[in-house]
mmCIF file as Biopython writes it, N, C-alpha, C and O atoms, coordinates in Angstrom:
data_model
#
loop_
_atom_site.group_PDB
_atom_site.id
_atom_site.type_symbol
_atom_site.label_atom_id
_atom_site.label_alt_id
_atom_site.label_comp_id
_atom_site.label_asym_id
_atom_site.label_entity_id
_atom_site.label_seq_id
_atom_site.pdbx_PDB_ins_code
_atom_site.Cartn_x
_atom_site.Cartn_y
_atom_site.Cartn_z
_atom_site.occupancy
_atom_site.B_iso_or_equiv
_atom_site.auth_seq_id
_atom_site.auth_asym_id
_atom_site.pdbx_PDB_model_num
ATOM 1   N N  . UNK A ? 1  ? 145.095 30.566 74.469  1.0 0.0 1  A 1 
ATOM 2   C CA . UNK A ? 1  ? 144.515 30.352 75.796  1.0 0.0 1  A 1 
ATOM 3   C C  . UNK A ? 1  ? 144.442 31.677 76.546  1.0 0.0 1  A 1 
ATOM 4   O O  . UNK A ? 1  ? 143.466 31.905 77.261  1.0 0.0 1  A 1 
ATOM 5   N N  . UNK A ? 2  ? 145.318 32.460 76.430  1.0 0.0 2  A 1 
ATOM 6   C CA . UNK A ? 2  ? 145.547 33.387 77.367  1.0 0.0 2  A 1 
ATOM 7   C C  . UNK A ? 2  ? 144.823 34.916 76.625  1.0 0.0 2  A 1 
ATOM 8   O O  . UNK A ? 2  ? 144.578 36.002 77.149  1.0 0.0 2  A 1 
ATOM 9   N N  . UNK A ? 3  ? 144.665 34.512 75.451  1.0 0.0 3  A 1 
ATOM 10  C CA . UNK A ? 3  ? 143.709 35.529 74.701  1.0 0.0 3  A 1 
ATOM 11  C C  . UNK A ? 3  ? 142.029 35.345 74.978  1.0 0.0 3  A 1 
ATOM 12  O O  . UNK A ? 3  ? 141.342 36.356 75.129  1.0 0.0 3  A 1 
ATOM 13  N N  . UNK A ? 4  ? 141.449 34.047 75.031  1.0 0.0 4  A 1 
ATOM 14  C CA . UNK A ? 4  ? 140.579 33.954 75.312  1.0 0.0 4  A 1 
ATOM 15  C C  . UNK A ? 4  ? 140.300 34.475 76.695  1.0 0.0 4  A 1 
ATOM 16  O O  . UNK A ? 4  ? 139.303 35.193 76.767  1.0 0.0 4  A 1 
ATOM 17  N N  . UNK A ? 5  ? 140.906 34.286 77.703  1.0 0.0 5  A 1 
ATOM 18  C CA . UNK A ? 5  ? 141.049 34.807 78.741  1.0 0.0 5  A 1 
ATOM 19  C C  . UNK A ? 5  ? 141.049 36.378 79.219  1.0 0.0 5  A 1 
ATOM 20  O O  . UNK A ? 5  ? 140.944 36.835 80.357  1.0 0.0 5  A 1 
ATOM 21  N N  . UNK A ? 6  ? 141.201 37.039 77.979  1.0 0.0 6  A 1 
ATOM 22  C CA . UNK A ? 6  ? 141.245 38.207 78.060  1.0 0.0 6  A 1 
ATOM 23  C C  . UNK A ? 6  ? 140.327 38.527 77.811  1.0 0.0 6  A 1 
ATOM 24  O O  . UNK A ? 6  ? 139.892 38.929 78.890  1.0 0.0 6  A 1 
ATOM 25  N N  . UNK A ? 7  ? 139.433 38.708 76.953  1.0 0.0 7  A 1 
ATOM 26  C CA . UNK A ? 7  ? 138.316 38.277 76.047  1.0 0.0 7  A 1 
ATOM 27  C C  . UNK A ? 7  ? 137.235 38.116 77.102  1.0 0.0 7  A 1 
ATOM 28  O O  . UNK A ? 7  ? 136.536 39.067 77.451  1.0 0.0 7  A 1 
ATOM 29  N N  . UNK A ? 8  ? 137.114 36.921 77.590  1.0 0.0 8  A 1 
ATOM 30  C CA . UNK A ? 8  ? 136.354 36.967 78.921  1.0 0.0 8  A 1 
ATOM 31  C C  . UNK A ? 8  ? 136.302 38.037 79.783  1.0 0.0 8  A 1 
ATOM 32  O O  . UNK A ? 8  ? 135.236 38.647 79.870  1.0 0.0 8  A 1 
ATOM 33  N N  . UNK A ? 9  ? 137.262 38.383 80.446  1.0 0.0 9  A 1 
ATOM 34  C CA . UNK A ? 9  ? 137.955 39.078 81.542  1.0 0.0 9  A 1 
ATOM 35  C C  . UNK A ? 9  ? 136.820 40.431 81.098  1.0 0.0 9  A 1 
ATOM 36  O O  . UNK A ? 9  ? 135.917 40.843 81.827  1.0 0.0 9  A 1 
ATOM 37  N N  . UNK A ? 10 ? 137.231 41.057 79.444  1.0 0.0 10 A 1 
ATOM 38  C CA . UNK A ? 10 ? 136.340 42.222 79.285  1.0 0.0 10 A 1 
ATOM 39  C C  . UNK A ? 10 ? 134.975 41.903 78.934  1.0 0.0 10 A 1 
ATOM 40  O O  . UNK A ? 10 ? 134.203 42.849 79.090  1.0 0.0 10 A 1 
ATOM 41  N N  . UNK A ? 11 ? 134.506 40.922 78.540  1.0 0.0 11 A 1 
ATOM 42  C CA . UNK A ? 11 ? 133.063 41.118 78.277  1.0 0.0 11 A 1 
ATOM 43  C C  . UNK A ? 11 ? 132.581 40.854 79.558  1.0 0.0 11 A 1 
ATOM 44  O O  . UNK A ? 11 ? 131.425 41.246 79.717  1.0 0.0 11 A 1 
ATOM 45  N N  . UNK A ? 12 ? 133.231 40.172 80.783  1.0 0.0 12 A 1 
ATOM 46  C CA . UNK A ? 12 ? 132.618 40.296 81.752  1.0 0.0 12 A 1 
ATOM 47  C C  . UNK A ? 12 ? 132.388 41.452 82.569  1.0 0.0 12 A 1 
ATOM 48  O O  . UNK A ? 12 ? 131.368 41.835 83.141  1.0 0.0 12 A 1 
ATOM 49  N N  . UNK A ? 13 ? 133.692 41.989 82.500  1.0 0.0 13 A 1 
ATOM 50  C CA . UNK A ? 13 ? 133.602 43.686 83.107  1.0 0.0 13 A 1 
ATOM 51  C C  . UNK A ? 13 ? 132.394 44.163 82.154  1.0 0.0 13 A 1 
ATOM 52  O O  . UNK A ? 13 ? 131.351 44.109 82.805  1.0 0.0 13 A 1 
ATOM 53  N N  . UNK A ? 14 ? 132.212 44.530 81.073  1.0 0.0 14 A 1 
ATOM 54  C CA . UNK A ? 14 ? 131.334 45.079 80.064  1.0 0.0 14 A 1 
ATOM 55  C C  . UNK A ? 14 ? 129.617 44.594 80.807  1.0 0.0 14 A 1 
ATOM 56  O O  . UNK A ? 14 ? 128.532 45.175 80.803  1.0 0.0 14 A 1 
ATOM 57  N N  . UNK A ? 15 ? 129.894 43.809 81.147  1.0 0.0 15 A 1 
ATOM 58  C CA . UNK A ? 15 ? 127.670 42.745 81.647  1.0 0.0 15 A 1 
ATOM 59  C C  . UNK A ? 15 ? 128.235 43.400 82.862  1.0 0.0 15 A 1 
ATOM 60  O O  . UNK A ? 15 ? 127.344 44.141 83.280  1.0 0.0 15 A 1 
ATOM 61  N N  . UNK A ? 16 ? 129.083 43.470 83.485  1.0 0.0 16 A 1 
ATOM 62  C CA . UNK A ? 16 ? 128.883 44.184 85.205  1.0 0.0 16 A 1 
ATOM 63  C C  . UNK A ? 16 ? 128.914 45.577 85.052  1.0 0.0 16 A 1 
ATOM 64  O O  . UNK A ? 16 ? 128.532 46.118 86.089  1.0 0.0 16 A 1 
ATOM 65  N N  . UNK A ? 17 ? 129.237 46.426 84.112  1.0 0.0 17 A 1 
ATOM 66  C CA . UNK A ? 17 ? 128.936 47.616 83.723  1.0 0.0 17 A 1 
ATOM 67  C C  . UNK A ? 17 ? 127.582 47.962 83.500  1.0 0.0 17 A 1 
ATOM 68  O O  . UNK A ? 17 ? 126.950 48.829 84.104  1.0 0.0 17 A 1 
ATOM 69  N N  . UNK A ? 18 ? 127.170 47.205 82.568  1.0 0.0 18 A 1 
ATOM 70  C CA . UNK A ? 18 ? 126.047 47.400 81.993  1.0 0.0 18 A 1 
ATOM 71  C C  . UNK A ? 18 ? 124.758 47.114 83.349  1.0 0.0 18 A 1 
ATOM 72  O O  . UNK A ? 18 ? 123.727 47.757 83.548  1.0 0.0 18 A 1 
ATOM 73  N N  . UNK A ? 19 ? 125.170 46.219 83.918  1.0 0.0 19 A 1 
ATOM 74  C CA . UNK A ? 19 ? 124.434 45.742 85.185  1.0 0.0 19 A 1 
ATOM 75  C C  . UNK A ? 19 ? 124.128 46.850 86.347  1.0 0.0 19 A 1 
ATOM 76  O O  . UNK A ? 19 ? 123.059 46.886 86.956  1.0 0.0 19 A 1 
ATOM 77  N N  . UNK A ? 20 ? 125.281 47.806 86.584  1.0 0.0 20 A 1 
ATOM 78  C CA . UNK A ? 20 ? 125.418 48.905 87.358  1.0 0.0 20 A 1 
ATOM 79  C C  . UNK A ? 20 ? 124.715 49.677 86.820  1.0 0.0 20 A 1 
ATOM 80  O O  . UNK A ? 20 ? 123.695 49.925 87.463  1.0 0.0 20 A 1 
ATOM 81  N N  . UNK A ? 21 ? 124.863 50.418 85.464  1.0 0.0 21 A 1 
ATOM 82  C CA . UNK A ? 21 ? 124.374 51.311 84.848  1.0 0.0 21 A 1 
ATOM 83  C C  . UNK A ? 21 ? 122.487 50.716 84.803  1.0 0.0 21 A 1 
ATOM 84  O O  . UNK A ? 21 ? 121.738 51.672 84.600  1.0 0.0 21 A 1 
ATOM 85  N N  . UNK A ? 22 ? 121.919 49.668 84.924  1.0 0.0 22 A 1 
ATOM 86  C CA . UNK A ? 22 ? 120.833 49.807 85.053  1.0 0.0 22 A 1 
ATOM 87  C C  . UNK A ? 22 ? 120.272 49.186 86.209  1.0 0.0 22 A 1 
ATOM 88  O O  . UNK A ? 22 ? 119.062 48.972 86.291  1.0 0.0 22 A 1 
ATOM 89  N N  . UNK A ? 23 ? 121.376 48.775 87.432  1.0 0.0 23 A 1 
ATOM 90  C CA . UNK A ? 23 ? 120.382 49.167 88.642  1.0 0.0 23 A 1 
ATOM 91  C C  . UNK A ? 23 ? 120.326 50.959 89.270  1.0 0.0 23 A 1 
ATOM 92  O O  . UNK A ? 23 ? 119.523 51.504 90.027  1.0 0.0 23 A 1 
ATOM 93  N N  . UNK A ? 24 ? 121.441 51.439 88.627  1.0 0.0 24 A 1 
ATOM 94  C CA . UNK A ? 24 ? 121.255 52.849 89.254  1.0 0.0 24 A 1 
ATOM 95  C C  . UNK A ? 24 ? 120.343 53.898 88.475  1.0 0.0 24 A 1 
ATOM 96  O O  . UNK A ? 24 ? 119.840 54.931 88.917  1.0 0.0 24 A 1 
ATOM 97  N N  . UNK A ? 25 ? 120.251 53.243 86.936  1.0 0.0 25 A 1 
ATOM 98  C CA . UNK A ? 25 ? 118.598 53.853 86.265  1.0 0.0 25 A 1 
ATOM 99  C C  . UNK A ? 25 ? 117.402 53.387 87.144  1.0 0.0 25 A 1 
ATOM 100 O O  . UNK A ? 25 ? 116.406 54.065 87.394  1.0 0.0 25 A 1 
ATOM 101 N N  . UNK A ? 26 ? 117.637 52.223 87.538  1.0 0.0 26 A 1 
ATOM 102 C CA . UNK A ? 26 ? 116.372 51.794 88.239  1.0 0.0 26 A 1 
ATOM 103 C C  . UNK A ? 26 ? 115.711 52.643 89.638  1.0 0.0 26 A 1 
ATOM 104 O O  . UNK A ? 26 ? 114.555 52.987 89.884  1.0 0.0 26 A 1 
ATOM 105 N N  . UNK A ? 27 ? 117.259 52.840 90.574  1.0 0.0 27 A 1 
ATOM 106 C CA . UNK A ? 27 ? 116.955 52.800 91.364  1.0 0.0 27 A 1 
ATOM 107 C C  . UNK A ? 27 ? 116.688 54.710 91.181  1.0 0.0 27 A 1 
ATOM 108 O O  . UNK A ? 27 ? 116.062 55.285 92.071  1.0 0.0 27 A 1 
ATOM 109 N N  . UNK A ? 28 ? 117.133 55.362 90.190  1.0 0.0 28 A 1 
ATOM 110 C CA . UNK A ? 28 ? 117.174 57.025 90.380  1.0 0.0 28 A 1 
ATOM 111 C C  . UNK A ? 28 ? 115.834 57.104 89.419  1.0 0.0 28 A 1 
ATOM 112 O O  . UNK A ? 28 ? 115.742 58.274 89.047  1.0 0.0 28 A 1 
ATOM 113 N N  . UNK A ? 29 ? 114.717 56.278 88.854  1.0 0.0 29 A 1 
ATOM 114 C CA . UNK A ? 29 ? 113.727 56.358 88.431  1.0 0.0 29 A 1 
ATOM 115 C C  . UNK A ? 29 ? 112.765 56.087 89.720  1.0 0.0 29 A 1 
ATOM 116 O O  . UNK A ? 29 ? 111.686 56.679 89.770  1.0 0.0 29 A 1 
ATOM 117 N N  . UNK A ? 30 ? 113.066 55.388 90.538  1.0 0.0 30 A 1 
ATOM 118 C CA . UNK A ? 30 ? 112.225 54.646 91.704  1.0 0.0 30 A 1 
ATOM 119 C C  . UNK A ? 30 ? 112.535 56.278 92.681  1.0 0.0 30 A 1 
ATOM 120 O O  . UNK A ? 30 ? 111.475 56.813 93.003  1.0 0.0 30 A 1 
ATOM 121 N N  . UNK A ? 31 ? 113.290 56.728 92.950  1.0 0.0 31 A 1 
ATOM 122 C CA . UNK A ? 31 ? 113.572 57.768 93.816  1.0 0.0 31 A 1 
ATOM 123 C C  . UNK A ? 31 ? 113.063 59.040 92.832  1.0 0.0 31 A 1 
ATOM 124 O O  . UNK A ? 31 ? 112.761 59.898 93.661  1.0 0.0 31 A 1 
ATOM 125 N N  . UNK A ? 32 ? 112.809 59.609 91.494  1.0 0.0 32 A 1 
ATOM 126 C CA . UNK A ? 32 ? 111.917 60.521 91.099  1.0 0.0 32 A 1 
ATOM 127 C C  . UNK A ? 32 ? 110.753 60.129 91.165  1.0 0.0 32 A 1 
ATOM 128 O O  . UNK A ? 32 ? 109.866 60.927 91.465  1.0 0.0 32 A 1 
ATOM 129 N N  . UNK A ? 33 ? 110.524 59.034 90.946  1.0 0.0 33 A 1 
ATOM 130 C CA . UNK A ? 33 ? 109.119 58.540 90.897  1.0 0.0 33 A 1 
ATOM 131 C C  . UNK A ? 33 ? 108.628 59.097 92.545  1.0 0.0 33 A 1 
ATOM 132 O O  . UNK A ? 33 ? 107.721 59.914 92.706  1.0 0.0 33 A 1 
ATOM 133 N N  . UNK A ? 34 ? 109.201 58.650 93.364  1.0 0.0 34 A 1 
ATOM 134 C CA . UNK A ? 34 ? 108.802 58.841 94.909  1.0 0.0 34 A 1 
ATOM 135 C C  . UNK A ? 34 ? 108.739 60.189 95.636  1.0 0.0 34 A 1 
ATOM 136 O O  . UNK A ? 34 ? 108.297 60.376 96.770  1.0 0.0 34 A 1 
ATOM 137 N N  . UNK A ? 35 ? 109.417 61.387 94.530  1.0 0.0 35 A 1 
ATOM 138 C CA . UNK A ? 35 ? 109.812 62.542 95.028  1.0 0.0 35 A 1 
ATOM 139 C C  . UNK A ? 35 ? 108.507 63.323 94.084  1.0 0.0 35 A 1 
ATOM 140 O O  . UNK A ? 35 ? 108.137 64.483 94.268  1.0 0.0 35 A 1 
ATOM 141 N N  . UNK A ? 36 ? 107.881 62.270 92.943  1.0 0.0 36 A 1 
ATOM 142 C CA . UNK A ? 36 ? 106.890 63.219 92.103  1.0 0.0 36 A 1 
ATOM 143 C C  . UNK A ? 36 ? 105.560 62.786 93.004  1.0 0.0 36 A 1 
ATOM 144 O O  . UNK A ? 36 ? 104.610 63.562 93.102  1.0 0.0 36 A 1 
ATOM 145 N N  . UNK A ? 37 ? 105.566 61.602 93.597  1.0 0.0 37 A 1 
ATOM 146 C CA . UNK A ? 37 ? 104.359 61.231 94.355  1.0 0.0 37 A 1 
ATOM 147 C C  . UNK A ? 37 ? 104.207 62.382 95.446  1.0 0.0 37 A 1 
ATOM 148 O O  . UNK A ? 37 ? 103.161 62.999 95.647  1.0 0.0 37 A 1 
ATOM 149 N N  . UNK A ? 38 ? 105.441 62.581 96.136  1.0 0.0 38 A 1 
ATOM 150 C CA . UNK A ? 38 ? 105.394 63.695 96.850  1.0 0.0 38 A 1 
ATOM 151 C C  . UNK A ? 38 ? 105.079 64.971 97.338  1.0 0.0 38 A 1 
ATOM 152 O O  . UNK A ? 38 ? 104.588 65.489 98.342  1.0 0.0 38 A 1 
ATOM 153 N N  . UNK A ? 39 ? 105.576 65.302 96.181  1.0 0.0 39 A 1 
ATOM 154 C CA . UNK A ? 39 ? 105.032 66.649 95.920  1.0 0.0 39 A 1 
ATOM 155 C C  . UNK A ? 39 ? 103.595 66.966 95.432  1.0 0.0 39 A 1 
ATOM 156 O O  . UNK A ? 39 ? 102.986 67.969 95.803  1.0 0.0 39 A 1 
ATOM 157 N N  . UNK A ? 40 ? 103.106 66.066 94.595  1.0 0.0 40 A 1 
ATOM 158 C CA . UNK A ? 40 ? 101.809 65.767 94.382  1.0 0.0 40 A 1 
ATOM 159 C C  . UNK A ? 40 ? 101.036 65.884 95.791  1.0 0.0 40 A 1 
ATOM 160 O O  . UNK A ? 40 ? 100.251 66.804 96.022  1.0 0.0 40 A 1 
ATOM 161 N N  . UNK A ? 41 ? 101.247 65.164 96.435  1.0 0.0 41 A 1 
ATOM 162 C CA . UNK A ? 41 ? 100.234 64.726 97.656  1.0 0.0 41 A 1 
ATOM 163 C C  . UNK A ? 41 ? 100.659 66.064 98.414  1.0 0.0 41 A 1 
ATOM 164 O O  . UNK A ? 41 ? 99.685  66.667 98.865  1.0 0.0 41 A 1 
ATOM 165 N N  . UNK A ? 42 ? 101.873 66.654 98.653  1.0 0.0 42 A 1 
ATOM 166 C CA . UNK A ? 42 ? 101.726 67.801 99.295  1.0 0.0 42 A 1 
ATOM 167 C C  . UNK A ? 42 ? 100.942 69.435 98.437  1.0 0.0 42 A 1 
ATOM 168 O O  . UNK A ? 42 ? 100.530 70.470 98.961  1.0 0.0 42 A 1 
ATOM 169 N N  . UNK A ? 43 ? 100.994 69.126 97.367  1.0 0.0 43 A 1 
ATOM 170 C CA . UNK A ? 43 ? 99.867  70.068 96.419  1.0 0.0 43 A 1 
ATOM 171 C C  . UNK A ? 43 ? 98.492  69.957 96.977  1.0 0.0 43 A 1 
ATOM 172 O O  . UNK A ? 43 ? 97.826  70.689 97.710  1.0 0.0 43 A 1 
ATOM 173 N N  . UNK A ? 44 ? 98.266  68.752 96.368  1.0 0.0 44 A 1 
ATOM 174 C CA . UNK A ? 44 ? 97.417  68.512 96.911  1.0 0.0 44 A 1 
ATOM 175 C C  . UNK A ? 44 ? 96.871  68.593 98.152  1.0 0.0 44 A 1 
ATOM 176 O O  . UNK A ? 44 ? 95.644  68.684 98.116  1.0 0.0 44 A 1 
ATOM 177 N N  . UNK A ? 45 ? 97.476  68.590 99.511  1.0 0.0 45 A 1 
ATOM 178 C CA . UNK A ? 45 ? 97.386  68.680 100.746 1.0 0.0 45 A 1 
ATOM 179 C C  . UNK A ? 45 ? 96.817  70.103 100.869 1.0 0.0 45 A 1 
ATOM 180 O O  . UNK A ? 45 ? 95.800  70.403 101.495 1.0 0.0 45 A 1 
ATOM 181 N N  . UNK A ? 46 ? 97.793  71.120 100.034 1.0 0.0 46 A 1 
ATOM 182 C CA . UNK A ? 46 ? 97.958  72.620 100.542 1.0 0.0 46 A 1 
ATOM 183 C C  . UNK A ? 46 ? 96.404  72.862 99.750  1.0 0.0 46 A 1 
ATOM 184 O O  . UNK A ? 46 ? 95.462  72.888 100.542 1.0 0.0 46 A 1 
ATOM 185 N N  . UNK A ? 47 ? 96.100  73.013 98.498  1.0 0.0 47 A 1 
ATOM 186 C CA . UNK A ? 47 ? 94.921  72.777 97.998  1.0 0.0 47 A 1 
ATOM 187 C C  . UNK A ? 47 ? 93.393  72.685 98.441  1.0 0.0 47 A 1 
ATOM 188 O O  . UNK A ? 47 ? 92.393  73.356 98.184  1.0 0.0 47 A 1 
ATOM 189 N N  . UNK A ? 48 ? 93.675  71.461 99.289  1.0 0.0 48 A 1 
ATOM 190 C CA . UNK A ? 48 ? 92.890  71.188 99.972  1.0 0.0 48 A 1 
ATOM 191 C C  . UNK A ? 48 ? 92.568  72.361 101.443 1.0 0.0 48 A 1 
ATOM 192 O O  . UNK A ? 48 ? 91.515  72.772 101.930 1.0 0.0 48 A 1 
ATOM 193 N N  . UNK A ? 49 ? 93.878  72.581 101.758 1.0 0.0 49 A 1 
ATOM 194 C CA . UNK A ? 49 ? 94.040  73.619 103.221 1.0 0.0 49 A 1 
ATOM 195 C C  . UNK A ? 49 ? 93.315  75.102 102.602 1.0 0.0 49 A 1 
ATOM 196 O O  . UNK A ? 49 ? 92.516  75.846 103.171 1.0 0.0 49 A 1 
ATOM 197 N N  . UNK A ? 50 ? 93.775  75.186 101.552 1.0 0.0 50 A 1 
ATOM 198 C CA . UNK A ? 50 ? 93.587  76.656 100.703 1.0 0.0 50 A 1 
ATOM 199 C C  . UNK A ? 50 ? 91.965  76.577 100.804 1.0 0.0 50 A 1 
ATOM 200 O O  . UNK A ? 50 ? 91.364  77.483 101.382 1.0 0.0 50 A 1 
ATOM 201 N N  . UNK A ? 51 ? 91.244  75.442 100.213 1.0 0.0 51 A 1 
ATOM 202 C CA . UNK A ? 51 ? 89.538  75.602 100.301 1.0 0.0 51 A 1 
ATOM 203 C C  . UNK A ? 51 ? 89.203  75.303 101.651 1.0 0.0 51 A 1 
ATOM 204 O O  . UNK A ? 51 ? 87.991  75.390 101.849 1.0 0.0 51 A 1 
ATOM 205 N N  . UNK A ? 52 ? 89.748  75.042 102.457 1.0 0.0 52 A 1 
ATOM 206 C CA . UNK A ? 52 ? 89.309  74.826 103.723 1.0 0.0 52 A 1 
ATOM 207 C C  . UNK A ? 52 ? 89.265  76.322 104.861 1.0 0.0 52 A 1 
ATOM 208 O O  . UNK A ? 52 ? 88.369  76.649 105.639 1.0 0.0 52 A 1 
ATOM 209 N N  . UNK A ? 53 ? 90.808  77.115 104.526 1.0 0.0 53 A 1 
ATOM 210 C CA . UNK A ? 53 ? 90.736  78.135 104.507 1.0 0.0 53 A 1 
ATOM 211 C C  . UNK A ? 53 ? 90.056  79.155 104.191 1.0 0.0 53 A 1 
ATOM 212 O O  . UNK A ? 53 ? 89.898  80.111 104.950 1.0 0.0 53 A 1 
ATOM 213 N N  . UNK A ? 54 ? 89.357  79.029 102.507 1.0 0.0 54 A 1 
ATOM 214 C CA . UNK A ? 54 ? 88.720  79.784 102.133 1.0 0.0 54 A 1 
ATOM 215 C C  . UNK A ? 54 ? 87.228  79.723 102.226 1.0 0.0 54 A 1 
ATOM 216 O O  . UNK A ? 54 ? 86.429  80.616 101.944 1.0 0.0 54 A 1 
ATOM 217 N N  . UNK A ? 55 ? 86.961  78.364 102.727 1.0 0.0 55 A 1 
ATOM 218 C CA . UNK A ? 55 ? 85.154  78.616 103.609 1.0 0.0 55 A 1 
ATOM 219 C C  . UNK A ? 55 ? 85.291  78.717 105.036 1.0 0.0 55 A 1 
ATOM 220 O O  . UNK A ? 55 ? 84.245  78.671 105.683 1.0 0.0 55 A 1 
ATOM 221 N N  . UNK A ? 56 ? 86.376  78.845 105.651 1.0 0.0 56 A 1 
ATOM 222 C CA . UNK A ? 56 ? 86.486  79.810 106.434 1.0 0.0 56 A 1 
ATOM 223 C C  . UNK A ? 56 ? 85.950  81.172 106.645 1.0 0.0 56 A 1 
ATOM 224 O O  . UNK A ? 56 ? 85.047  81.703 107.291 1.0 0.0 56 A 1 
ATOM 225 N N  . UNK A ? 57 ? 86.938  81.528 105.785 1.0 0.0 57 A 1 
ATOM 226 C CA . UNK A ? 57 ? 86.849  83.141 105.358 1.0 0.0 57 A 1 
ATOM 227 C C  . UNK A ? 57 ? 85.684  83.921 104.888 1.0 0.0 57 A 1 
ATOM 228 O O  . UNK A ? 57 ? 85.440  85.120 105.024 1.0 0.0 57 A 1 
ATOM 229 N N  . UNK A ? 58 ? 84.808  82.680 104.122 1.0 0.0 58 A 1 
ATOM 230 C CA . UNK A ? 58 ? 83.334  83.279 103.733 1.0 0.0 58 A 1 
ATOM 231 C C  . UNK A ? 58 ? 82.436  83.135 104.737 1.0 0.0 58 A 1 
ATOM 232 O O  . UNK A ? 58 ? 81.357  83.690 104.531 1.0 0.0 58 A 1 
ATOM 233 N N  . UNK A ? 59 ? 82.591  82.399 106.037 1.0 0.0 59 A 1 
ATOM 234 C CA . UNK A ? 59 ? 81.752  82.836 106.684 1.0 0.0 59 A 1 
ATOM 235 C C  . UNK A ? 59 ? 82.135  83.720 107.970 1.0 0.0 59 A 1 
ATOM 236 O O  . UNK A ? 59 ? 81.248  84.197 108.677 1.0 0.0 59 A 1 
#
């Protein structure tokens, strides 16, 4: 009785491990994901400023 109990005790710790370990993949894929959108759109932004700048300059 008291073995089974043990038994439990760790495979349950083990699924709440495993549970942690992939909401915090989730959530540190969701936060690069949001930091690559980022930087993108600010490339892009400056990019955009750079040709805006530079028909400026040609006339």
């Amino acid at each position: 009785m008291g073995f089974t109990g043990v038994m439990y005790e760790g495979s349950f710790h083990v699924e709440r491990k495993e549970a942690f370990i992939f909401e915090l993949r989730r959530r540190l894929s969701a936060i690069f994901l949001a930091c690559v959108c980022f930087s993108r759109r600010m490339s892009l932004t400056r990019m955009k400023q750079n040709r805006d700048f530079a028909a400026i300059a040609s006339d």
